[in-house]
N, C-alpha and C positions, 0 to 999 in steps of 0.2 A: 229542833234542828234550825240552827241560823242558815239565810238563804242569801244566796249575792243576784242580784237583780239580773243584769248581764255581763258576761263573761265570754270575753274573744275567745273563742279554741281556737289559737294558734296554728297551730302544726294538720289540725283535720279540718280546712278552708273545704268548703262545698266546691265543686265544680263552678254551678254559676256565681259567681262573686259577688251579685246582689243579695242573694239569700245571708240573711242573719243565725249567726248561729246561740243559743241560749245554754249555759250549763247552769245547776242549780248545785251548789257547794255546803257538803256536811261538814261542818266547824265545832261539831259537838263533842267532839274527843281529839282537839288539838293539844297540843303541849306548847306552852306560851313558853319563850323564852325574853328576856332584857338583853340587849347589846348596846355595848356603847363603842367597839371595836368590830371592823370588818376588814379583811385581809383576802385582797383582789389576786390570784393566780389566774392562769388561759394554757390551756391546750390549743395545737391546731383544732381538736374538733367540741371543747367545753371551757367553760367559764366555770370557776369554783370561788365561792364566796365561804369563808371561814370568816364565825360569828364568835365571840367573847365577851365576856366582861373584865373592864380595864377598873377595878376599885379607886384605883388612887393616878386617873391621868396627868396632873402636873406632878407626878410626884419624882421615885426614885428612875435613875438614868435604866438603870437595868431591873427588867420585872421579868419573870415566866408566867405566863398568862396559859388557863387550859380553854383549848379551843371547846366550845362547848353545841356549834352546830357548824355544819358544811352543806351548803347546798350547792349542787351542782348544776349546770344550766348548759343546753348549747348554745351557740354564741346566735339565735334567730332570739328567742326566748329575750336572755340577757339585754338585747337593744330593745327590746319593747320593754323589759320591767325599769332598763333605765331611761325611756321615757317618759312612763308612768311615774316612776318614781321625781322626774324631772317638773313636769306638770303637776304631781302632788304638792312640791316643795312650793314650787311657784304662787300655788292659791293659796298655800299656808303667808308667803309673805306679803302678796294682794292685800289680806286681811289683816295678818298682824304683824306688818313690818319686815325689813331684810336681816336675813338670820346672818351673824358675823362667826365665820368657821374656825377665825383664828381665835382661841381664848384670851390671848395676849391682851387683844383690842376689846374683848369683853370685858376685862379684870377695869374696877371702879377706885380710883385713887381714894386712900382715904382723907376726910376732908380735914381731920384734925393733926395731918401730918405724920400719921403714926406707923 
């Protein structure tokens, strides 16, 4: 049983607001998926994040893509994973550099003009 160290509960905050709260997370029968596609919806009262895989992203103009996870969040939740997820990025490029989103400015000319 993999164990996460600590872990905010969100939503079940103790009364006194000093007190720390601790969960311990079974990850022993998760189902791993690859995304390289997410597709942001919002409700007045949820956030839906629809996850995929895009096989061939520079590719053809029109693709049907199956959605292959949806998770749903209320929008407390959602501002805190995209913090977390904000600060995760951040340390990754501390460390190795700034990640460039657009592929365009990725793509490396070739040198022999081909």
């Amino acid at each position: 049983m993999a164990k996460e160290n600590e872990v905010e509960a969100g939503a079940a905050q103790p009364q006194d607001q000093g007190q720390q709260v601790r969960l311990e997370l079974d990850d022993s029968d998760v189902d791993a998926i690859y995304a390289n596609l997410c597709r942001v919806s919002s409700t007045p009262e949820e956030v839906i994040l629809d996850l995929a895989l895009n096989p061939n992203p520079v590719g053809a103009p029109v693709q049907t893509l199956r959605v292959s996870q949806r998770v749903i969040l209320n929008h407390y939740t959602a501002k805190r994973l995209a913090a977390l997820l904000t600060a995760t990025v951040g340390r990754h490029e501390q460390a190795f550099g700034r990640l460039e989103t657009d592929v365009r400015k990725r793509l490396v000319a070739d040198p022999a003009g081909q």
